[in-house]
C-alpha positions in Angstrom: 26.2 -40.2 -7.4 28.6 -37.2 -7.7 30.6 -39.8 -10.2 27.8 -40.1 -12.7 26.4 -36.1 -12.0 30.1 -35.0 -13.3 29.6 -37.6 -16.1 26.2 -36.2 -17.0 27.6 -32.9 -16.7 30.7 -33.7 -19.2 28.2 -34.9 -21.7 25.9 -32.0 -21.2 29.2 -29.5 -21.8 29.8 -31.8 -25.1 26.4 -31.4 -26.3 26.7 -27.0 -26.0 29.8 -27.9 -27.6 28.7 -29.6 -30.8 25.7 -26.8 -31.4 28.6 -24.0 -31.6 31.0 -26.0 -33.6 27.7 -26.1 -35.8 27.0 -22.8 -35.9 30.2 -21.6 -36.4 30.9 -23.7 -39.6 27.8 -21.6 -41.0 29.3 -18.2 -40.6 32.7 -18.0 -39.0 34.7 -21.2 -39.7 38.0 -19.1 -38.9 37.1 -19.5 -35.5 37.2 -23.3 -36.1 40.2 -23.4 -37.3 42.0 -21.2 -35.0 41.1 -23.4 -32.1 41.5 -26.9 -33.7 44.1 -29.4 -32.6 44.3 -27.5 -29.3 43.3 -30.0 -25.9 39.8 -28.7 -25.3 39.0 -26.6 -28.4 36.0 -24.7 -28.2 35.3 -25.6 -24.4 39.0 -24.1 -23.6 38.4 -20.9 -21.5 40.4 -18.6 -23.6 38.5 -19.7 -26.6 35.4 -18.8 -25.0 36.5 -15.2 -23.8 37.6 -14.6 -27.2 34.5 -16.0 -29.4 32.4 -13.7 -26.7 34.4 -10.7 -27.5 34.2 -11.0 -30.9 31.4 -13.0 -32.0 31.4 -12.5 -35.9 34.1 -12.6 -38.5 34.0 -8.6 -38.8 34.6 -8.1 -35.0 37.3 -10.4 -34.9 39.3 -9.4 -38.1 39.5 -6.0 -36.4 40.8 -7.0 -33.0 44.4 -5.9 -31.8 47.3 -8.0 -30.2 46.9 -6.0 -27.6 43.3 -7.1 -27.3 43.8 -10.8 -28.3 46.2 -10.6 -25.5 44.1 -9.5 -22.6 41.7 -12.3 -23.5 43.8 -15.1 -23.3 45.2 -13.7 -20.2 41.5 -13.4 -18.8 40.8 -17.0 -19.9 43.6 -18.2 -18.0 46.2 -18.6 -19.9 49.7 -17.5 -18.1 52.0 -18.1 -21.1 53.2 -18.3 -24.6 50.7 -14.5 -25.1 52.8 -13.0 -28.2 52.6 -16.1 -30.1 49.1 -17.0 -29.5 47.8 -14.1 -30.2 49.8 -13.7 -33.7 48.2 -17.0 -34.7 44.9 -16.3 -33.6 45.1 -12.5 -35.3 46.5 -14.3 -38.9 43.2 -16.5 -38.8 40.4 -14.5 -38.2 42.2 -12.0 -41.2 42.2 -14.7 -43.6 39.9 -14.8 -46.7 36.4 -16.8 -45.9 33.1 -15.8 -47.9 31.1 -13.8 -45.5 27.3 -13.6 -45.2 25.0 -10.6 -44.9 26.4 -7.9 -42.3 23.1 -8.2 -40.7 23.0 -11.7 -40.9 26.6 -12.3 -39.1 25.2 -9.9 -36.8 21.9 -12.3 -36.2 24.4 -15.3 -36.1 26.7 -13.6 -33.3 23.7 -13.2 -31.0 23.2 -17.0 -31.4 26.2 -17.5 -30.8 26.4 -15.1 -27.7 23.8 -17.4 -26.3 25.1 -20.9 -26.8 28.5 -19.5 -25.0 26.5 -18.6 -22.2 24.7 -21.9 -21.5 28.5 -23.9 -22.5 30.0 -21.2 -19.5 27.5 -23.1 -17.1 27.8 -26.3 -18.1 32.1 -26.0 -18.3 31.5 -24.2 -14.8 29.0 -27.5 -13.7 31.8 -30.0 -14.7 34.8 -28.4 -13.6 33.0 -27.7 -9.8 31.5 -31.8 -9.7 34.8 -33.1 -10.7 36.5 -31.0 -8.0 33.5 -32.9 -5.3 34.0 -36.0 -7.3 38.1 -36.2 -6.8 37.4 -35.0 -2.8 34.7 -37.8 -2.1 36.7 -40.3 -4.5 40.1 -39.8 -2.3 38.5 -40.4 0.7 37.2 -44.1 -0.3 39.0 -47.3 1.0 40.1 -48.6 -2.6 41.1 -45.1 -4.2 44.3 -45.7 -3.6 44.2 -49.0 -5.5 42.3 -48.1 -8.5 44.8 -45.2 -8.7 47.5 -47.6 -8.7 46.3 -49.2 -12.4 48.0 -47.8 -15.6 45.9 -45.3 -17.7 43.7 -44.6 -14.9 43.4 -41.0 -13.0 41.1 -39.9 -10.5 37.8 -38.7 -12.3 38.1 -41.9 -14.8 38.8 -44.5 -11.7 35.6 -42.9 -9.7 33.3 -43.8 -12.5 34.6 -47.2 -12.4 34.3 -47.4 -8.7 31.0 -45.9 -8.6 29.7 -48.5 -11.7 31.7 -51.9 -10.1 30.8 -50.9 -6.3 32.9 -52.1 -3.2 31.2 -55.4 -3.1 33.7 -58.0 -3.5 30.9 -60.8 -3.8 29.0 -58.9 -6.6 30.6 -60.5 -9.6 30.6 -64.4 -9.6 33.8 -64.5 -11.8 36.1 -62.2 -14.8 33.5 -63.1 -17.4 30.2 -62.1 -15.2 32.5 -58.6 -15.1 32.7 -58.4 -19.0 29.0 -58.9 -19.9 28.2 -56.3 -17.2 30.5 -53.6 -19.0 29.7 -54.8 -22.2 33.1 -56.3 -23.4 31.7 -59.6 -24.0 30.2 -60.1 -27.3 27.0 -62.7 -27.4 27.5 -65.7 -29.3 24.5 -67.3 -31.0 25.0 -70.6 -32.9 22.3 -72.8 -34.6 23.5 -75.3 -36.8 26.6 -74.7 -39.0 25.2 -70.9 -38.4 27.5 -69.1 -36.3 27.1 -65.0 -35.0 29.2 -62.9 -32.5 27.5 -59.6 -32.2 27.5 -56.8 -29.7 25.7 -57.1 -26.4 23.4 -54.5 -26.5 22.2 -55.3 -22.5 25.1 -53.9 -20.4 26.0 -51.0 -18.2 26.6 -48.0 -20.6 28.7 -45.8 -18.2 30.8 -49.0 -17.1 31.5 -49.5 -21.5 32.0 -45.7 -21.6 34.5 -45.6 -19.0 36.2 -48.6 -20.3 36.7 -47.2 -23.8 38.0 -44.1 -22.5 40.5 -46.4 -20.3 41.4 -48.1 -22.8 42.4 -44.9 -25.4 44.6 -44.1 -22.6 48.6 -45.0 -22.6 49.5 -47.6 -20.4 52.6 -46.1 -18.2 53.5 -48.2 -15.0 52.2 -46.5 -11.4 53.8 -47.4 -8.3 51.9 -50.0 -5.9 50.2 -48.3 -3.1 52.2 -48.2 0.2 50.9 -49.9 3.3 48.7 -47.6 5.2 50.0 -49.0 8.6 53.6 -50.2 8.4 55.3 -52.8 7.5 55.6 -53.7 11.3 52.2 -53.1 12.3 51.3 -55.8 9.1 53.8 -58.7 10.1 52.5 -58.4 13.6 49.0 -58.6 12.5 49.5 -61.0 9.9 47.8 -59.0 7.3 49.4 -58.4 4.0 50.4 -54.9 2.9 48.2 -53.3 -0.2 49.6 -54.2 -3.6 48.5 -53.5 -7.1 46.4 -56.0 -7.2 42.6 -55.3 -6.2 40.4 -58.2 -4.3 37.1 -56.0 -6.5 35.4 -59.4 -6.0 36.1 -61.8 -9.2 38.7 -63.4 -10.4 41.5 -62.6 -13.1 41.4 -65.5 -14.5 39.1 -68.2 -15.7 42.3 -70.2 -14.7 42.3 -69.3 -10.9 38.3 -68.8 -10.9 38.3 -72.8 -11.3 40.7 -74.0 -8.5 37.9 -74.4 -5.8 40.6 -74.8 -2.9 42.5 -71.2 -4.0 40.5 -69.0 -2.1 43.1 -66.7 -1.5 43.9 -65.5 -5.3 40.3 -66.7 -6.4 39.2 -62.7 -5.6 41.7 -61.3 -6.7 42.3 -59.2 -9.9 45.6 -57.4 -11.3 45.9 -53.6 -12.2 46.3 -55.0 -15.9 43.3 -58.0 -16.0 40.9 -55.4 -15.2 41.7 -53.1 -18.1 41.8 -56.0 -20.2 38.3 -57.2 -18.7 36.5 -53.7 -19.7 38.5 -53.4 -23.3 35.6 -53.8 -25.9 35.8 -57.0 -28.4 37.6 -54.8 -31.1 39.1 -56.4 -34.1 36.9 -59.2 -34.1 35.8 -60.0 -37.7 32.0 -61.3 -36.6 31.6 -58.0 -34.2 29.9 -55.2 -34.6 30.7 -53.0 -31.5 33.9 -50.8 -32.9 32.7 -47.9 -29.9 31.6 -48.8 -26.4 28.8 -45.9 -26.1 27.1 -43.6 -27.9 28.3 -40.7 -29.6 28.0 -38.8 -26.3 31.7 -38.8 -25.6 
């Protein structure tokens, strides 16, 4: 639940976002391009302080480094003031057409108000992915999805909370695939042959896997045993690995030896990731995104 309330939350923040990007590119795109490139843009908290100080192109041409200063420091940031604030200062003073005073003053109230409903919704986000990470780091298997390359906290509870703990849910890999969507539908009739994009799947298991798969691979560490390496020879057990029994198989080749039972549930930190990949590249499909434009 809290995994798919931050999710809804993200996409909510995104939304707010997009309607003042809008905006802005009406009557102030200096304030676009003074936060672009930069991880967060408009939804960074410095950005925010700053666009609500100075909400039109007039107000912002006139403030001071001074001033541009004590707004990023209020919105967090902790370094790097001087030259921030020089770049900032040489944007909103360079040459745009302007509207209307009285109608950058009618935008800047609009604008006033979409900052604060994206306040709440940055606020809503950033206070369910602090509950999310808690509840997410207490589960039995955190320490194993954590273990898979690309995958951090927030990112591996949504593909918890969309897979489950049931490791008898899946039949085998390719059951997995169609369930996140990966697995394009092939329809032949005759010499007539499609592959298109399954369009029945699990939307925040595709979303999650597209945003898995953006990420750079780097190589995490196996999880340690959680009760010794004596405790596990005496019981017989074997210690936690990177590889997660998540109840189907990572391969169609192990999924078919009926006498392997012990490696016919089992699936590697990189067969998963390569399970939720979408069919990219294919030349018959038509699926280049894994969800909707709510990213």
């Amino acid at each position: 639940m809290l995994a798919r309330a931050q999710q809804d939350a993200v996409w909510s923040r995104q939304q707010v976002a997009n309607q003042v990007r809008s905006l802005l590119r009406q009557y102030f795109p200096a304030a676009l391009h003074a936060f672009q490139g930069k991880e967060g843009g408009l939804t960074r908290a410095d950005a925010r302080v700053i666009l609500t100080v100075a909400p039109t192109t007039a107000k912002a041409a006139r403030l001071t480094l001074a001033q541009l200063r004590a707004a990023l420091k209020r919105g967090g940031r902790t370094q790097s003031f001087g030259t921030e604030a020089e770049s900032l200062r040489s944007a909103f003073r360079a040459e745009y057409a302007h509207h209307l005073p009285a109608v950058e003053d009618a935008f800047g109230q609009q604008l006033l108000a979409l900052f604060k409903q994206l306040d709440a919704t940055c606020q809503t986000a950033d206070d369910l992915a602090t509950a999310t990470e808690v509840a997410f780091q207490q589960h039995a298997d955190s320490e194993i999805l954590l273990s898979f390359p690309g995958l951090g906290p927030q990112l591996a509870a949504r593909v918890l909370a969309e897979i489950g703990d049931d490791r008898t849910r899946f039949a085998d890999a390719r059951a997995l695939k169609s369930y996140a969507g990966s697995a394009p539908i092939t329809r032949a009739s005759g010499k007539k042959r499609y592959v298109g994009r399954r369009f029945v799947k699990n939307n925040r298991l595709m979303h999650a896997g597209f945003l898995w798969a953006s990420q750079p691979s780097r190589p995490r560490p196996a999880p340690t045993p959680t009760t010794g390496a004596d405790a596990s020879t005496e019981t017989g057990t074997t210690p936690p690995s990177a590889t997660c029994s998540t109840a189907f198989s990572a391969s169609s080749t192990t999924a078919s030896r009926p006498g392997n039972t012990s490696t016919n549930n089992t699936l590697s930190r990189h067969s998963l990731k390569h399970l939720l990949e979408p069919a990219i590249g294919h030349k018959h499909c038509q699926c280049t995104r894994l969800d909707s434009p709510r990213d």
